[in-house]
C-alpha positions as CSV (number, residue, x, y, z in Angstrom):
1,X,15.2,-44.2,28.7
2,X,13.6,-44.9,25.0
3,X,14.4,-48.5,24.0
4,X,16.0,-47.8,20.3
5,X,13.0,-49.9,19.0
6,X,10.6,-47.1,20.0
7,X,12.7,-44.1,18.8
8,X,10.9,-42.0,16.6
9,X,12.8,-40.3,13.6
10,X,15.3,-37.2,15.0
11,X,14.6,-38.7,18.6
12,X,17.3,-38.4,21.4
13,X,17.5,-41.5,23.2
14,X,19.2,-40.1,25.7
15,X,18.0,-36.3,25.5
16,X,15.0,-36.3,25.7
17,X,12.9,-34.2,28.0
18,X,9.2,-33.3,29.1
19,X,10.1,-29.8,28.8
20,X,12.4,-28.4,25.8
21,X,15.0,-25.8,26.5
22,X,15.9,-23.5,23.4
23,X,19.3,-22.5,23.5
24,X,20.4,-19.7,21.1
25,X,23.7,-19.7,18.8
26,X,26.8,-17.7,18.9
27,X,26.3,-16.8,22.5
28,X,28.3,-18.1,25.8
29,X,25.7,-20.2,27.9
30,X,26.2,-21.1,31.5
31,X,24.5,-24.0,33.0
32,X,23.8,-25.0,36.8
33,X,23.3,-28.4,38.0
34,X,22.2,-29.4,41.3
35,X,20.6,-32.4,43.0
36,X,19.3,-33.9,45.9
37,X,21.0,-37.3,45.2
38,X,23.2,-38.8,43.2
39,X,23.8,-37.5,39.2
40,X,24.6,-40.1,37.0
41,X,26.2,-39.8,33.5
């Protein structure tokens, strides 16, 4: 996690990723997550 101190501006603190997943508009979108340990929220 991003301390808020570092956040650039339009930053996710939160969301941010290495690689960024473009997800288009107006369509139904199905995601799948699976892990080897535990998923936090």
């Amino acid at each position: 996690m991003i301390p808020e101190d570092d956040l650039n501006i339009g930053q996710f603190r939160l969301l941010e990723v290495d690689n960024n997943v473009v997800i288009p508009t107006n369509t139904h979108v199905r995601i799948i997550v699976s892990a080897a340990d535990v998923l936090h929220s």
